[in-house]
C-alpha positions in Angstrom: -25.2 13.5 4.1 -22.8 15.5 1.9 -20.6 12.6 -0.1 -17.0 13.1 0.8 -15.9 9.9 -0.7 -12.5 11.0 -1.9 -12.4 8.3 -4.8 -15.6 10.4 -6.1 -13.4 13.8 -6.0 -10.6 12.3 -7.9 -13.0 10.6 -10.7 -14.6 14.1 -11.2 -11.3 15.5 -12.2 -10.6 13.1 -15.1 -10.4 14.5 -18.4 -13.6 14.4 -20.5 -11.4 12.0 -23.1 -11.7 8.8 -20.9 -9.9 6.9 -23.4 -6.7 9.4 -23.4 -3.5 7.7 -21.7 -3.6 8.2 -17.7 -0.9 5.6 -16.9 2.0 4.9 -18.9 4.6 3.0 -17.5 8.4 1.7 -18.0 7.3 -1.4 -19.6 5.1 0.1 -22.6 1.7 -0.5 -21.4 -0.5 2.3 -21.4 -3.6 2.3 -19.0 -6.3 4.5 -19.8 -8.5 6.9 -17.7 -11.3 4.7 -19.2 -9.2 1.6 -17.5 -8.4 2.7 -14.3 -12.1 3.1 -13.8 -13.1 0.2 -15.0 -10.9 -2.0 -13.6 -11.3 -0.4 -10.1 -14.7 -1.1 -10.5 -14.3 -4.6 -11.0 -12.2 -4.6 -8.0 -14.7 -2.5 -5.5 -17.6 -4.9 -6.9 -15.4 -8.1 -6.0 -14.9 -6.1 -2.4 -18.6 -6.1 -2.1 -19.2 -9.5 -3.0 -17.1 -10.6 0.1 -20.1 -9.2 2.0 -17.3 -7.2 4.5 -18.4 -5.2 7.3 -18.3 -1.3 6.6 -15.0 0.1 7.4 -13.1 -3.3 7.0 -9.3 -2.5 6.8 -7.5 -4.1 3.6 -4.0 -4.7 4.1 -1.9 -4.7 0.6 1.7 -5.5 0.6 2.3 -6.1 -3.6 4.8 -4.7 -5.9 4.0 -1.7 -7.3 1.8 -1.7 -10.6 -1.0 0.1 -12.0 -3.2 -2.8 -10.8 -2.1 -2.1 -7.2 -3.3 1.4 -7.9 -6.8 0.4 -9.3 -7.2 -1.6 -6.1 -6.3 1.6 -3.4 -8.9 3.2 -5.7 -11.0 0.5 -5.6 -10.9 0.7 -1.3 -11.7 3.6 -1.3 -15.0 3.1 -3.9 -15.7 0.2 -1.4 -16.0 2.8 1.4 -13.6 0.2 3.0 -10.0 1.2 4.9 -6.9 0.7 2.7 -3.6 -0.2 4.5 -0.2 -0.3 2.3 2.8 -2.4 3.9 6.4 -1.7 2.8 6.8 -4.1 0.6 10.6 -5.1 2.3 8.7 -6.3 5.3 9.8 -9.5 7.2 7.4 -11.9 8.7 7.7 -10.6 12.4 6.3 -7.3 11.5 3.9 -8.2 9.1 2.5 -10.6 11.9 2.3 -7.3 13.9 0.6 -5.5 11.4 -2.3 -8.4 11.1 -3.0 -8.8 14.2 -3.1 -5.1 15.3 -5.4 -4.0 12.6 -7.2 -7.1 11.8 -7.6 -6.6 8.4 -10.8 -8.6 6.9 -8.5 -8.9 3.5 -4.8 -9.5 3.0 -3.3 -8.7 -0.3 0.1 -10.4 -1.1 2.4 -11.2 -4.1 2.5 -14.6 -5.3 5.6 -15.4 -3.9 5.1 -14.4 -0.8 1.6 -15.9 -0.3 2.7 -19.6 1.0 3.6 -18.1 3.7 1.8 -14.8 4.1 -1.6 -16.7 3.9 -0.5 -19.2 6.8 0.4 -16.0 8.8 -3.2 -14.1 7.6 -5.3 -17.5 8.5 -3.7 -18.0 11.4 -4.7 -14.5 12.5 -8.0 -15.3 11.8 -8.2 -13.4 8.1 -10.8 -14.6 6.1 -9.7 -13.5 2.7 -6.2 -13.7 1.1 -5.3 -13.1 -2.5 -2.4 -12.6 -4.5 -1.2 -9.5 -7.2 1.5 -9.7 -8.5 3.5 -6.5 -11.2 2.6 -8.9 -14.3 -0.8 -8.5 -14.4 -1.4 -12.1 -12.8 -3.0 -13.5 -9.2 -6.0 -14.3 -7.6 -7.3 -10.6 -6.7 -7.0 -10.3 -10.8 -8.5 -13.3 -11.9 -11.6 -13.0 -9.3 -12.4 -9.2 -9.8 -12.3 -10.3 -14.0 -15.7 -12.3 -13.1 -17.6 -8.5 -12.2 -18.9 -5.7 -13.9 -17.0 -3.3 -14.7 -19.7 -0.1 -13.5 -19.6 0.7 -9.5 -21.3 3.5 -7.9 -19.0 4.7 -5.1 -19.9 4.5 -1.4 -20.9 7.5 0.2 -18.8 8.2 3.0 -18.5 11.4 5.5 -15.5 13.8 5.8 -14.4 12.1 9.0 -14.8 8.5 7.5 -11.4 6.6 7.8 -9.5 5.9 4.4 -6.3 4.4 5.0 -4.0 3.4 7.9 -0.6 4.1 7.8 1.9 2.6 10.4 4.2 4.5 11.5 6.5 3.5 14.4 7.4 5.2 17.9 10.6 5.3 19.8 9.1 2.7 22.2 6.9 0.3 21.8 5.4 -1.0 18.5 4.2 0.6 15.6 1.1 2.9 16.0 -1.4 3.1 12.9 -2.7 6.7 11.7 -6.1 7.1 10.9 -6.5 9.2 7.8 -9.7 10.1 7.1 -11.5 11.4 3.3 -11.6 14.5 4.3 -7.6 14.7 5.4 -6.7 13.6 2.4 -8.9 15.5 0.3 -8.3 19.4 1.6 -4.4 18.1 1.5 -4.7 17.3 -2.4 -6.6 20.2 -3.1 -4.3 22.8 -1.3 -1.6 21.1 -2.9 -2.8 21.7 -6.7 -3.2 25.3 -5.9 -0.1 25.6 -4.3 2.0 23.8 -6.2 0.2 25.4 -9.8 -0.9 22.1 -11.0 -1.5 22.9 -14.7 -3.7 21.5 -17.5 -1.1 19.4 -19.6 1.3 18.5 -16.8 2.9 15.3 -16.6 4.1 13.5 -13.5 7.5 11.2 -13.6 6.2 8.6 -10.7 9.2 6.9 -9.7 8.6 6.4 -5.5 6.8 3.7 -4.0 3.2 3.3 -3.1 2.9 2.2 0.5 3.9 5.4 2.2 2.5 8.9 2.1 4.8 10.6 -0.6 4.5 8.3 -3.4 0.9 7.4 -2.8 -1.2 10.2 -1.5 0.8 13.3 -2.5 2.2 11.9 -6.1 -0.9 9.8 -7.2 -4.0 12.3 -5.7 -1.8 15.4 -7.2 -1.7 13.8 -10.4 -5.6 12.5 -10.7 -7.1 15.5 -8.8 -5.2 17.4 -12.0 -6.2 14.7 -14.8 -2.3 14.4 -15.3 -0.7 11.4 -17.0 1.9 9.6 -14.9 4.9 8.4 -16.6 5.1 5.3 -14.0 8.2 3.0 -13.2 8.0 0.0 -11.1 11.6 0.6 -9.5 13.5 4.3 -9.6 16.0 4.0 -13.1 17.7 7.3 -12.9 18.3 7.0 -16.5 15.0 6.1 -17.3 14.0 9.4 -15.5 16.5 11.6 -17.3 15.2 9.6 -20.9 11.5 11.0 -20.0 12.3 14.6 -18.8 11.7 15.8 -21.7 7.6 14.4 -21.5 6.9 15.6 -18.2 6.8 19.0 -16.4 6.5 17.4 -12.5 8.8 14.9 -10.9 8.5 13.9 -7.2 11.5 12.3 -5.5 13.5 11.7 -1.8 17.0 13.2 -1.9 18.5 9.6 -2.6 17.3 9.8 -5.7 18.2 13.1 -6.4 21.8 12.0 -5.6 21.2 9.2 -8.0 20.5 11.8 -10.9 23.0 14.2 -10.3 25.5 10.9 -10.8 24.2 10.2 -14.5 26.0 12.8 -17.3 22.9 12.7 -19.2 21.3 15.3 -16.5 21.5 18.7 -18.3 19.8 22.2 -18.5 19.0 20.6 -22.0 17.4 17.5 -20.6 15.5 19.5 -18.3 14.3 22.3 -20.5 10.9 20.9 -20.5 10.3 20.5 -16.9 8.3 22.7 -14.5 9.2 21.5 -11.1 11.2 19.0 -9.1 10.3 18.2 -5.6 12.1 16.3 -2.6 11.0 15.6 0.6 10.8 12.7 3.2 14.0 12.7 4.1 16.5 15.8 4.8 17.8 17.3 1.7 21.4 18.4 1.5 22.6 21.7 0.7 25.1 20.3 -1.4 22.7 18.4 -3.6 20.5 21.3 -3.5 23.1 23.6 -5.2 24.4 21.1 -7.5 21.2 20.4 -8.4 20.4 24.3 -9.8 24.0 24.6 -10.8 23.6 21.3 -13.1 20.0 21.9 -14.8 19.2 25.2 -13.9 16.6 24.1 -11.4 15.7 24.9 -8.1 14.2 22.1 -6.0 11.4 22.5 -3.6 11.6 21.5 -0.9 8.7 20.8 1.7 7.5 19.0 5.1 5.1 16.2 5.9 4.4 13.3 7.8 2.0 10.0 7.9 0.0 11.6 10.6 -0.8 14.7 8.4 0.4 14.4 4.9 1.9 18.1 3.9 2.2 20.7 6.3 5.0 23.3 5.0 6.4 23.9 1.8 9.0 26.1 -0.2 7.4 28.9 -2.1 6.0 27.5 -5.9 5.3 30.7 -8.1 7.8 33.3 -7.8 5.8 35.6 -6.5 5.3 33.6 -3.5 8.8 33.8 -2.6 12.0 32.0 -3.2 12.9 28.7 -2.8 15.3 28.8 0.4 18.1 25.6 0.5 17.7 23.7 4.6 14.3 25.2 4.8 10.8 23.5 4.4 9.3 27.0 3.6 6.5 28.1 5.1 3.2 26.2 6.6 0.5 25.4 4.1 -2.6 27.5 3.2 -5.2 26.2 5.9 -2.4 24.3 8.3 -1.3 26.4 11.4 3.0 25.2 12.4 4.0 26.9 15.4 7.5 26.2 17.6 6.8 25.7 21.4 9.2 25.4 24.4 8.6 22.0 25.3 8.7 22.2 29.0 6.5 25.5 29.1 4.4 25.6 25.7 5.3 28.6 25.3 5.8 30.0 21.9 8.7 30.5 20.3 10.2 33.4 18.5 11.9 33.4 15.2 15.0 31.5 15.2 14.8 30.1 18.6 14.8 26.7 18.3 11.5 24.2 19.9 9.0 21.7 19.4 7.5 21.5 16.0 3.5 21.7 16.6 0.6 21.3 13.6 -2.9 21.6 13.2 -5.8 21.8 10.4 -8.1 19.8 8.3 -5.0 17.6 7.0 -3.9 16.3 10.8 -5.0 12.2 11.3 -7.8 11.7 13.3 -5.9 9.6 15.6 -3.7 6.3 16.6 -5.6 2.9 15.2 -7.6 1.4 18.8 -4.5 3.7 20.6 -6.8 6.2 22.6 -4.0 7.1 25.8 -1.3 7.1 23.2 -3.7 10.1 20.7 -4.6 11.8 23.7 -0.9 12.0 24.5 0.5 13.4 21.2 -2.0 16.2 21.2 -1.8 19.2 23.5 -4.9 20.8 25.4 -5.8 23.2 23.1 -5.5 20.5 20.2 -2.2 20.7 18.1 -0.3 17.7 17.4 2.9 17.1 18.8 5.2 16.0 15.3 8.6 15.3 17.9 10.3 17.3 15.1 12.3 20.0 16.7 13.0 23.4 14.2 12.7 27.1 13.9 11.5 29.6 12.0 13.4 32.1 10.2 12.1 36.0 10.1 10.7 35.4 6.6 8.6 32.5 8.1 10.4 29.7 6.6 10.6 26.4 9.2 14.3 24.4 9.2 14.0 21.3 10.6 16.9 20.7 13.4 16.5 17.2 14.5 13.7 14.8 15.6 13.6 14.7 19.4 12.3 10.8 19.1 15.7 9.7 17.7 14.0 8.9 14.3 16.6 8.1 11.6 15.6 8.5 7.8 17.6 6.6 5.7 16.6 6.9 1.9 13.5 8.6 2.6 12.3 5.8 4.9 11.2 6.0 8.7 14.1 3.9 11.1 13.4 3.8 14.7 16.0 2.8 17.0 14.0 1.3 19.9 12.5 -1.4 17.0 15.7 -2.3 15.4 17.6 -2.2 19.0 14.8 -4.9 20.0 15.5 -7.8 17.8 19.2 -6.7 18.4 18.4 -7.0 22.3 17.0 -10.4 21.8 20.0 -11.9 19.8 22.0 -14.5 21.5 25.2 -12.9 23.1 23.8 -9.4 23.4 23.6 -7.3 26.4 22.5 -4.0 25.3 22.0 -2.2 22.0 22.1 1.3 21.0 21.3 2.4 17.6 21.6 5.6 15.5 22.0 7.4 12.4 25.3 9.2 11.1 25.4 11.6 7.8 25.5 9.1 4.5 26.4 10.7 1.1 23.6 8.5 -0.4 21.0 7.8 2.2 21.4 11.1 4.3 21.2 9.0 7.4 23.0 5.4 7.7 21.8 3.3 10.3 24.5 1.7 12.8 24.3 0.0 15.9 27.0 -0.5 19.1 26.5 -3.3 20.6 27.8 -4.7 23.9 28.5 -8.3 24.6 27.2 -10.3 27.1 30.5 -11.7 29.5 32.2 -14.3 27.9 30.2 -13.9 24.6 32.4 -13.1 21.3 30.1 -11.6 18.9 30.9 -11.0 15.4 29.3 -7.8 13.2 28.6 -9.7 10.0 26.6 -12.8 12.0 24.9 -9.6 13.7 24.0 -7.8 10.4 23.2 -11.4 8.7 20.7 -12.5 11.6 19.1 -9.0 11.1 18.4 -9.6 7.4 15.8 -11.9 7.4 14.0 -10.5 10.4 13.5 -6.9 9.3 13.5 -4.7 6.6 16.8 -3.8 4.8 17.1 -0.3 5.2 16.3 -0.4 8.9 19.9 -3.0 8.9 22.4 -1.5 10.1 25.3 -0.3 7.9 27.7 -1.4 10.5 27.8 -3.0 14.1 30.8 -1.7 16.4 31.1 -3.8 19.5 31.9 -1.9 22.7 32.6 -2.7 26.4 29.9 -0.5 27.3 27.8 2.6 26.0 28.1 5.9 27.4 25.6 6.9 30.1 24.5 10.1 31.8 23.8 10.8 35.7 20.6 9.7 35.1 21.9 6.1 33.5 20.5 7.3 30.2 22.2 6.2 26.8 24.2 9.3 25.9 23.5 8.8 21.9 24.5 12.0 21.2 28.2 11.2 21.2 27.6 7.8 19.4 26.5 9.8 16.9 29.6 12.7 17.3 31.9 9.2 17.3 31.0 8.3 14.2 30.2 11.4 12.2 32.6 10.9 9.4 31.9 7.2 9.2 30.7 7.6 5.2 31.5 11.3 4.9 34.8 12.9 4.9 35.6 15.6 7.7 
């Protein structure tokens, strides 16, 4: 067969200098190209020493660090499935996690591995080891005992690479099956699109268990033979200091809120750069003006989501187009968007406003050992149902209206209600839970819940916020807990979150 291996793609690409700088990051060490394929050699070769079976999902929740990037590569070299976990995970989901994808290896910081082991064992995981961002652990010390020369797996176009959970409005979390070949025709439409150029340089300052920060960041920059300017945790004035380096930075509004707070952001600063690009999260208008007015540049905007990494983006080269402010631009070379009436399938004009629909050699291959639950999301004639709702515009430019599944983004990260209203549910003194998102200057979305007591009870909003923290992860906490008498209802006795969510509109925002 044909090798679609997508670690072999991305090792094609590296510059003919092997020992030129690939990696450096906010603490002054400087990786090689040379390194990163050593050392993810040694890694893959430790992988195969553990005599997995083919396929064998490895689940990695470990700060970020170039090592933690040598092992995804490594994975995928392996021809093994590589799973990133946020790394603000409590111990509830991460038991989740285990036990739905029974992962042959666990992956850990050192802190964390008292416990994480137990969990891992317990589950029936043969193999635990521990990374942590200093360059120390078990995973380190072990691979340090292999050669450094791997030849990489063969694997097919459809062969999974990576899982990624991402969570419905009911129920648990699902995992999405991204295969080689998804990934690879993403990162190579992207390079074209986005005019990746010989001598760019990438500010990586997002973090490496979801989509944006790990696919679309780290394969942009590799499939290019790009040096990363890398930071373990987003330093807005870090990012401003290294402008001047670097021609591509990647970012979620948040952090483009963060930057636009720091004088040191000029037209001056910026001179050097070639493009700045938000996404996973909506991006105000107002940050998008202030943005131009402050440096002169015009952020780009675009659309993806675990299930099918990019799908639209804002115009690149000016001869595309312009870059349009509340708009994701248009769909991708090779990816087919269109806007269906959800009760007909009918579709949908410009400007009328539907159900977002995708398909093309990007879109998952499916929900991990969820066969109903695929089959559901997908229509007849085989386009994926994103639960985005939008229109397009007469120029073919897609704005994104709202998500009919409730989803709240909060900092560029996923939030969904039914989860978080679960463990609220189950908390002594509670009746019912309903939670949603209201605008945030910061976050775009701030997560708040109403709760109502259980007769007699008296609860109290920070014991309710407190008992949250060490159950879940912090940005799916809510903000604030209002306690009601009751929540709103329709006829049909459904939750009317829509005027929560008009109750509490000005909650963090004026107006």
């Amino acid at each position: 067969m044909q090798d679609h291996n997508l670690y072999t793609a991305l090792r094609a690409a590296f510059p003919a200098d092997l020992d030129d700088v690939a990696v450096e990051t906010d603490t002054g060490l400087r990786y090689s190209w040379r390194d990163l394929d050593r050392g993810s050699a040694m890694l893959a070769n430790l992988l195969a020493s553990l005599e997995l079976p083919e396929g064998t999902r490895i689940a990695v929740q470990a700060d970020k660090c170039v090592e933690s990037l040598m092992l995804y590569l490594a994975v995928l070299r392996a021809g093994h499935v590589y799973l990133p976990l946020n790394t603000a995970y409590q111990a509830a989901e991460l038991e989740y996690f285990i036990g739905n994808a029974e992962p042959g290896v666990v992956v850990c910081t050192g802190k964390n591995f008292p416990w994480v082991s137990k969990l891992a064992f317990k589950q029936g995981v043969r193999y635990v080891f521990s990374l942590n961002d200093d360059r120390t652990g078990t995973l380190l010390e072990r691979a340090s005992h292999f050669g450094d020369q791997h030849t990489p797996v063969e694997r097919g176009e459809d062969d999974l690479a990576a899982i990624l959970y991402t969570s419905g409005t009911t129920g648990r979390s699902k995992g999405a099956m991204l295969t080689h070949g998804n990934m690879l025709s993403n990162a190579r439409t992207l390079k074209d699109y986005w005019d990746w150029r010989p001598g760019d340089v990438l500010i990586h300052a997002l973090p490496i268990f979801h989509v944006h920060g790990l696919f679309v960041a780290i394969h942009g920059a590799l499939l290019n033979g790009s040096r990363m300017l890398w930071m373990g945790k987003f330093d807005a004035k870090q990012v401003i200091e290294w402008l001047p380096r670097a021609t591509v930075f990647m970012g979620v509004p948040t952090l483009y809120v963060r930057l636009l707070a720091e004088p040191g952001l000029t037209r001056e600063q910026c001179a050097h750069m070639r493009l700045f690009i938000s996404g996973s999260a909506p991006l105000l208008i107002d940050t998008f003006n202030e943005f131009r007015r402050r440096t002169g540049h015009t952020i780009l905007e675009r659309y993806g989501m675990s299930e099918t990494i990019m799908l639209t983006s804002n115009p690149c080269r000016p001869e595309d187009g312009e870059r349009i402010g509340g708009t994701v631009g248009r769909p991708l070379p090779g990816v087919g968007v269109r806007v269906v009436d959800g009760k007909t399938g009918r579709e949908l004009p410009a400007g009328e406003i539907g159900d977002i629909q995708v398909r093309g050699p990007n879109v998952f291959k499916g929900y991990w050992r969820m066969p109903e639950k695929t089959a559901e999301e997908f229509t007849a004639d085989g386009w994926f149902k994103t639960g985005d709702v939008g229109h397009f515009d007469e120029r073919g430019y897609l704005t994104i209206v709202g998500r009919s599944k409730d989803l709240i983004i909060s900092g560029g990260y996923n939030v969904y209600p039914a989860e978080v209203e679960g463990y609220l549910n189950e908390t002594e003194g509670v009746a019912e839970s309903a939670v949603v998102g209201v605008p945030h200057p910061d976050f775009g979305e701030a997560v708040i819940a109403i709760v109502v007591p259980k007769p007699g009870a008296a609860l109290d909003e920070a014991a309710l916020i407190a008992g949250l923290k060490g159950r879940i992860a912090n940005y799916k906490v809510p903000k604030r807990v209002f306690v009601v008498p009751e929540l709103p209802r329709n006829a049909m006795g459904k939750v009317q979150k829509n005027l929560l969510r008009q109750e509490r509109q000005g909650l963090f925002v004026g107006g």
